[in-house]
Each structure stands twice: as structure tokens, then as C-alpha cells.
TIVEXNU-717301 format. One line per 8 residues: for each residue x negated, y negated, z of C-alpha. Coordinates in nm, 4 decimals. Layout:
% TIVEXNU-717301
X/Y/Z | ... .
END
This chain:
% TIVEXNU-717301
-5.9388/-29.3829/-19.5480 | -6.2935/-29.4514/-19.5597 | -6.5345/-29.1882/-19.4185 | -6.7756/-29.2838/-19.1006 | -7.1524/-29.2718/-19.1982 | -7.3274/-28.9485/-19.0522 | -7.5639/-29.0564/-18.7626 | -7.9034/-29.0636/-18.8151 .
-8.1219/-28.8792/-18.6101 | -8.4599/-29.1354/-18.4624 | -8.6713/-28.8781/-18.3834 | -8.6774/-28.5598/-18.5848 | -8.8355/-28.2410/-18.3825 | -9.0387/-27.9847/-18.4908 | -8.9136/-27.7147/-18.8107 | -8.9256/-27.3820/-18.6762 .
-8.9118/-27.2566/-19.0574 | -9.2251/-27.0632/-19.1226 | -9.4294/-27.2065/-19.4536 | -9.2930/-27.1094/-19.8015 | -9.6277/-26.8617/-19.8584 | -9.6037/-26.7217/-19.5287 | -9.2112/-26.6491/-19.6202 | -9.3864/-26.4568/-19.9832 .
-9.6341/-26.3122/-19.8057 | -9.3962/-26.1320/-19.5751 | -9.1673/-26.0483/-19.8656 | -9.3981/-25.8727/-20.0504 | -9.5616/-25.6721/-19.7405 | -9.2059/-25.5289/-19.7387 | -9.2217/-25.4718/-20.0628 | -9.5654/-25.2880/-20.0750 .
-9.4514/-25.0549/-19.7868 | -9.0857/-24.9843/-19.9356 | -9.3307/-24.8152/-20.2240 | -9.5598/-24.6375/-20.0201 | -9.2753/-24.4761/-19.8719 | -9.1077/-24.3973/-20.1446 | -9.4923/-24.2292/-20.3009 | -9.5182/-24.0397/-19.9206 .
-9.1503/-23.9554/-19.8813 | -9.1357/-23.8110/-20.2088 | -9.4425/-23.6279/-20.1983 | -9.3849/-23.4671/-19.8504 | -9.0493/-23.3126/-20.0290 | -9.2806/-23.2171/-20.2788 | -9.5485/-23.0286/-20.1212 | -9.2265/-22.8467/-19.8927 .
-8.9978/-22.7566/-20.1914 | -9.0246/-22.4649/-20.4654 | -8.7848/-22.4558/-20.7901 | -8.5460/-22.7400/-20.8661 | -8.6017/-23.0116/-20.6175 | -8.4710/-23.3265/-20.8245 | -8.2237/-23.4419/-20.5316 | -8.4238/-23.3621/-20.2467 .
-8.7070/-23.5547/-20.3877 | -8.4915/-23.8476/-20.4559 | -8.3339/-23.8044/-20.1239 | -8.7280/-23.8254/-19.9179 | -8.8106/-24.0990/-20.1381 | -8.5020/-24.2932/-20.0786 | -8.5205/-24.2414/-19.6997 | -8.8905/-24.2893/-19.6931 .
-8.9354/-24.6156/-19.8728 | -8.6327/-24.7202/-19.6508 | -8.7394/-24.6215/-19.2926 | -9.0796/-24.7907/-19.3889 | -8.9564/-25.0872/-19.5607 | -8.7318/-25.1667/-19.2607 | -9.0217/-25.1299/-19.0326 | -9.2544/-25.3496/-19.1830 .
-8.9606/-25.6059/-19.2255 | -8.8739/-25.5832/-18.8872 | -9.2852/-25.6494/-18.7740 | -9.2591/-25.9670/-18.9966 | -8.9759/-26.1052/-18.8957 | -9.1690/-26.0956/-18.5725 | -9.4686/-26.2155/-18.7025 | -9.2723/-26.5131/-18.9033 .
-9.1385/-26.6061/-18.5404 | -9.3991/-26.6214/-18.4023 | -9.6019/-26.8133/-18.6526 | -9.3510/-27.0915/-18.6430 | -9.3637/-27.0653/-18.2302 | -9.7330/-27.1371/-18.2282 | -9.6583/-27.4088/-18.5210 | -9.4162/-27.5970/-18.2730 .
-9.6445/-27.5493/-17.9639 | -9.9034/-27.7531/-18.2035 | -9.7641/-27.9946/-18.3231 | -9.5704/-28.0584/-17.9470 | -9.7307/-28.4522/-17.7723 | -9.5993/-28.3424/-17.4522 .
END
């Protein structure tokens, strides 16, 4: 049995996908902050802890560069939204 063709849409509406070097940009703003937190959250262990500190060290730099990389994720998902919001409002005729 033959298949039926897929419709074709006439009028195609505005992509609320944010650009492909906004998309980087974003990426690697989470990626910048993920290492500062690591460099703070390991250092604040640091400046605490006397003697053998190897796990606690690992264990502020793990939870720093996470708590800040989700952050900063979080503010460009945000940001990405609203970019393509204000993209959509453009390029709107009504």
C-alpha cells in the first residue's frame, strides 16, 4: 500500500531556535564558569584545610564548578529564550 504524501505547510512561521553562535556562545559561558568554580571552590577548601586535604579539595571543586556551571546555564537558557522571543516579535507583519 502506497504511502500518502506529507502535507505541505504554505506559510512557514517564525523559528524560535536561537542562532548557531548564540547556541556556542552560551555553551562556552557555561563552560568558563564551570572552571571558575572549580579554581574558587577548590581554593576556599584550601585556604580552610590543614594536612591532607586531597578529597575535600576535590569535593569544593566538584561542587563549586557545579553550583556555578548550573547557574550560568540556567541564566542562558533564559537569555537564549529570550533572544529568539525578540527574534519572532521582529520578524512578526502583524
Amino acid at each position: 500500500m502506497p504511502r500518502a504524501p506529507k502535507p505541505k505547510l504554505a506559510v512557514e512561521g517564525p523559528s524560535a531556535l536561537p542562532s548557531t553562535k548564540a547556541r556556542a556562545v552560551a555553551f562556552l559561558a557555561v563552560l568558563v564558569s564551570g572552571l571558575c568554580g572549580l579554581l574558587i571552590g577548590r581554593s576556599l577548601v584550601d585556604v580552610q584545610c590543614r594536612g591532607d586535604c586531597d578529597v575535600a579539595m576535590g569535593l569544593g571543586a566538584l561542587a563549586g564548578a557545579v553550583f556555578s556551571a548550573g547557574g550560568v546555564a540556567v541564566v542562558a537558557a533564559l537569555v537564549l529564550r529570550a533572544m529568539s522571543e525578540w527574534k519572532a516579535k521582529a520578524n512578526d507583519p502583524s
